[in-house]
N, C-alpha and C positions, 0 to 999 in steps of 0.2 A: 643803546649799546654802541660803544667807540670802534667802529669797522676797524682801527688799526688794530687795536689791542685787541680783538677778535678772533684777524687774519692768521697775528701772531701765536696767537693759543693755538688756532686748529694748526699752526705749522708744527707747532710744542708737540700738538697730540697726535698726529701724523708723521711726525719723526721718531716717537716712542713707539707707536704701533711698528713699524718697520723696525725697529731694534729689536724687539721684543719675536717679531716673525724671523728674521734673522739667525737670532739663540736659540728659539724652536725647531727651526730645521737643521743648525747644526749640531741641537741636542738629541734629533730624531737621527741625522747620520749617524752620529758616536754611538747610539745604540744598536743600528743595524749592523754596523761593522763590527761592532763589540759581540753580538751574538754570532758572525759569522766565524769570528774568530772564536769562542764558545764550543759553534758546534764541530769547528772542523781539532778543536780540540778531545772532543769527545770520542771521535771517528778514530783522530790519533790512539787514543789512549784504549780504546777496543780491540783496536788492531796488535797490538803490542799487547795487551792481557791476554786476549782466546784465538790470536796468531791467524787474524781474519786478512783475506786476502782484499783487493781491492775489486771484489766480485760486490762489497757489500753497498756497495754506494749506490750500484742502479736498481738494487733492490729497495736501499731504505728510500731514493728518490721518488719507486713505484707508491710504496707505499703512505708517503708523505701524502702523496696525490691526491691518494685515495681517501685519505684519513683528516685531509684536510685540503679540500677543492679548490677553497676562495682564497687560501695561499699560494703569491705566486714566488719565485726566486730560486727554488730549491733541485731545480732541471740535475740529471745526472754530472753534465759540464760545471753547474757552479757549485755541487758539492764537493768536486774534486777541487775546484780552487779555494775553496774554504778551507779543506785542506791542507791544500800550497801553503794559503796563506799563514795558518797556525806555524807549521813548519817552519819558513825562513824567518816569524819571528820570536819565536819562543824559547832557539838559540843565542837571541838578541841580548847587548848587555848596554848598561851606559857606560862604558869605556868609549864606546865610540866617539867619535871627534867628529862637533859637528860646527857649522859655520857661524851658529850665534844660539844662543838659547832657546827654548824651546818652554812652553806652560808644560805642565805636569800634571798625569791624571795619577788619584794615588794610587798605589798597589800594580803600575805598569812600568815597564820599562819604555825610556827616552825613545823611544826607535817605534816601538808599536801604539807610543802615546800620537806620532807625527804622522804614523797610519790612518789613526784614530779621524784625526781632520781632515781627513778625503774623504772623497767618496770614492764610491765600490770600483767603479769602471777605472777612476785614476789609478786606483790602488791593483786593478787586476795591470795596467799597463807598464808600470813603474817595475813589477815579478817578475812578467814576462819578455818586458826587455832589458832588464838590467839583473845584473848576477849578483856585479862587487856591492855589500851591503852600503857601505859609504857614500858610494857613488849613486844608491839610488836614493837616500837618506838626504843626498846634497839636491837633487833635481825635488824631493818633496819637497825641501823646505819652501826653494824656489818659486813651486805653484803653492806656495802657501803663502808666499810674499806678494807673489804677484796678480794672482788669480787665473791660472793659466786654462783653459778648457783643454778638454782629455786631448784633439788634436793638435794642438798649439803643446801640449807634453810630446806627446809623440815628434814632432818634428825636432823642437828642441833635443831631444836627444840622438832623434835621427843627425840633427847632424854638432853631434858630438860637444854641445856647449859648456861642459864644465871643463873643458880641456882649450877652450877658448878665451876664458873668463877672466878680464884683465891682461889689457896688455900692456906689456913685460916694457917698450921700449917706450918708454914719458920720463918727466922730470916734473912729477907729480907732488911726489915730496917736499922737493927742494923748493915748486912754485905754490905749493897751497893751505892752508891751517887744516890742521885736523877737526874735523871729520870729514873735511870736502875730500880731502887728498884720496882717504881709504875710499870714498864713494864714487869718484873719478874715475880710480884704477877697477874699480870694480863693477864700474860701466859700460868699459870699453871690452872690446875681444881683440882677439888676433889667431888666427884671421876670419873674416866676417867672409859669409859663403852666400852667395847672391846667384844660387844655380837656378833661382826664378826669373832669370833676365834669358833675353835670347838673342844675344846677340854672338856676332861668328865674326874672327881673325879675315883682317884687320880690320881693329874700328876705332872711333877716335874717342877723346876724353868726353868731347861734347854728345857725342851718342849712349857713352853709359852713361854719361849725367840723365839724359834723356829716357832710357830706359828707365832708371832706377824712378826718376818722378814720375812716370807711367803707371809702374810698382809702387806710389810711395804704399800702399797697405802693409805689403808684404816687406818691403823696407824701412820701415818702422817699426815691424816685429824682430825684423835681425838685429837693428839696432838695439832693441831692449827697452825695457820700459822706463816711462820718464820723458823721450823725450817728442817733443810739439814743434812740426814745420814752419816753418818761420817763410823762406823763400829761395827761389834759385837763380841765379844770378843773379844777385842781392847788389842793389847799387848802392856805390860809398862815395863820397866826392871828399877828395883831400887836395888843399894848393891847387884848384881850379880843374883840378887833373877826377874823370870818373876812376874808379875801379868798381870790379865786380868779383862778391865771392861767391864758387861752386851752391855752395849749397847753406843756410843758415837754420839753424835750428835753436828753441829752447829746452834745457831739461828743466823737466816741473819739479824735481827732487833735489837739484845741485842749485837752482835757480839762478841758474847763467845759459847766457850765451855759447853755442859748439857751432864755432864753424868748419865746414868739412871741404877739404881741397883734395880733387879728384888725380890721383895720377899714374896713368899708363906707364909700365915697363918698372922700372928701379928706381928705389929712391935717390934724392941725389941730397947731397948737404943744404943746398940753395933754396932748397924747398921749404928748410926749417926757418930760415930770413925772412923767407915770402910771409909764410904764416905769422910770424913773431909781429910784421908791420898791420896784417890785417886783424888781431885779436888786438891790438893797442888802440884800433881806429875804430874798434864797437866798442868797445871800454866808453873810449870816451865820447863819442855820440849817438851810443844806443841803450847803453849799460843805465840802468836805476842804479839810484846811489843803496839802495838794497840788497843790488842781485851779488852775485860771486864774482870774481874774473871771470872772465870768458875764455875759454878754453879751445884749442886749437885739433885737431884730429887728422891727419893726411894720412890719404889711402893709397897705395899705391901696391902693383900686380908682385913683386920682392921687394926685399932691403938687406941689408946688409948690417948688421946688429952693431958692428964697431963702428962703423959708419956713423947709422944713426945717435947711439952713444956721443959721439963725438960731437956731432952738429947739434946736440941738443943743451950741448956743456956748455954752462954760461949764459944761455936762452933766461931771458927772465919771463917768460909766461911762459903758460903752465900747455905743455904741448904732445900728446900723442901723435906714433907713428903706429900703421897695421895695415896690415897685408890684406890686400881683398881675394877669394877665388871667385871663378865664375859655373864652377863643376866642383862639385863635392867627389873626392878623391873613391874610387871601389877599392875593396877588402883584396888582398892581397888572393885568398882564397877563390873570388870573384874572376879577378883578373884572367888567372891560367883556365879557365873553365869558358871564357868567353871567345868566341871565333876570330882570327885578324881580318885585316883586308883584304889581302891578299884569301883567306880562306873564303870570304865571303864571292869574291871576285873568279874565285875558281870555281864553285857552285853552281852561279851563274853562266857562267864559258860551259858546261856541263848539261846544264839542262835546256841550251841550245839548240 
């Protein structure tokens, strides 16, 4: 027997078995959630025939219990969200506008079909913290693109990324063919929220660089998927002279080069120049004749959008600008409910 053509089979056969496990558990989710939504359809429709209050659910939970031991799931808590969940989609329609296609299970609507492909815990977190149906239809897809685990959901929406997604100030269009251009823009954010760093006024560019690859995990995740560390302070030698860029990175998706130039306080025009010399000089001595342009990213604490607009006009590579935080902004709501300094300060002098 030819141990090559062997190796190769058992890999043939071993690669099918895992597809095959695969489709099985996600045809064993699409039924668990299909019957949740079932029964919380059932409970619906009880309720509204013999005008049953919602006394009935920790009875039928008592009973479930009883009448059947070795099943577990059915606690008073998750038949109300069985519930929930019938409810916010069984209003659902496919008018909805969603960000790219979706498979289709027959006889469902678009919205409860994209349910369908999570699991229960995703799908109880996407109800509960999201209202606008859109908005939480745009964050499923997302963990359906991405594969995001229920807390890696939760944070993403904690901190607000469909309202980050894509930023607004590139010359993406103008420097890239389609389909890179749309995948570019839809790369980037603005602004990227880096409240996992801890660093405190004043500090310098070279200590958030430092921070951030301290973090690279959690800086890898803001950044969004795709892309692969490459190095920091990345040295370049051009006309005998070194340079060094912030940060260099690959996306596995765009299959280019992002280098990323860090910059405290405001953007300024010059910053665009800087960048344009350093994506020309991985182009050409790092760049495969395979990969994309390399694309250019500067962060900086504001900018100034006509500004930027400006300094970007004419740029022939392909260049984002965005904004960094270092604190994710409190609700408005928040804000007035929280003590000042001053109250805090007085307190203290008080309990003296």
């Amino acid at each position: 027997m030819d141990l090559i053509f062997y190796t190769s089979l058992l890999e043939e056969v071993k690669a099918r078995i895992r597809q095959a496990q695969t489709k099985a558990t996600l045809a064993a989710n699409t039924q668990m959630i299909m019957l949740y939504y079932d029964i919380g359809k059932m409970i619906h429709e009880r309720q509204q025939q013999q005008g049953w209050s919602s006394a009935v659910i920790p009875r039928l939970s008592k009973d479930l219990k009883n009448e059947l031991p070795e099943v577990k799931g059915f606690s008073e808590r998750n038949l109300s969200r069985m519930l929930t969940f019938f409810r916010e989609y069984t209003q659902a329609s496919d008018s909805t506008i969603l960000p790219q296609p979706v498979a289709k299970l027959e006889g469902q609507s678009i919205e409860l079909n994209i349910a369908l492909q999570l699991p229960w815990g995703h799908n109880l977190v996407l109800i509960e913290k999201i209202k606008d149906l859109t908005v939480r239809l745009w964050y499923a897809q997302k963990t359906i693109q991405h594969g995001w685990s229920r807390d890696v959901l939760s944070l993403m929406i904690e901190s607000k990324l469909h309202l980050r997604q894509g930023s607004k100030m590139n010359n993406f269009v103008e420097q890239l063919p389609d389909p890179q251009s749309d995948l570019a823009r839809q790369s980037l954010k603005d602004p990227y929220i880096f409240d996992f760093l801890t660093l405190t006024q004043p500090f310098t560019e070279r200590e958030l660089e430092t921070e951030l690859i301290r973090h690279i995990e959690k800086f890898l995740l803001e950044l969004g998927k795709g892309f692969a560390f490459v190095g920091r302070q990345y040295q370049i030698e051009v006309g005998d002279q070194d340079y060094y860029l912030d940060l260099l990175f690959y996306h596995l998706q765009m299959r280019c080069f992002v280098v990323i130039d860090l910059k405290k306080g405001e953007f300024k025009p010059e910053y665009a120049g800087k960048m344009n010399f350093y994506c020309a000089v991985v182009d050409d001595l790092l760049r495969h004749p395979t990969d994309g342009r390399t694309i250019g990213l500067i962060l900086c604490q504001t900018k100034n959008k006509v500004m930027a607009e400006y300094a970007l006009r004419g740029v022939q590579t392909p260049i984002g600008v965005s904004e960094f935080e270092l604190t994710r902004a409190l609700p408005e709501n928040y804000k007035s409910s929280l003590p000042t300094i001053e109250d805090i300060e007085n307190e203290l002098t008080n309990q003296k």
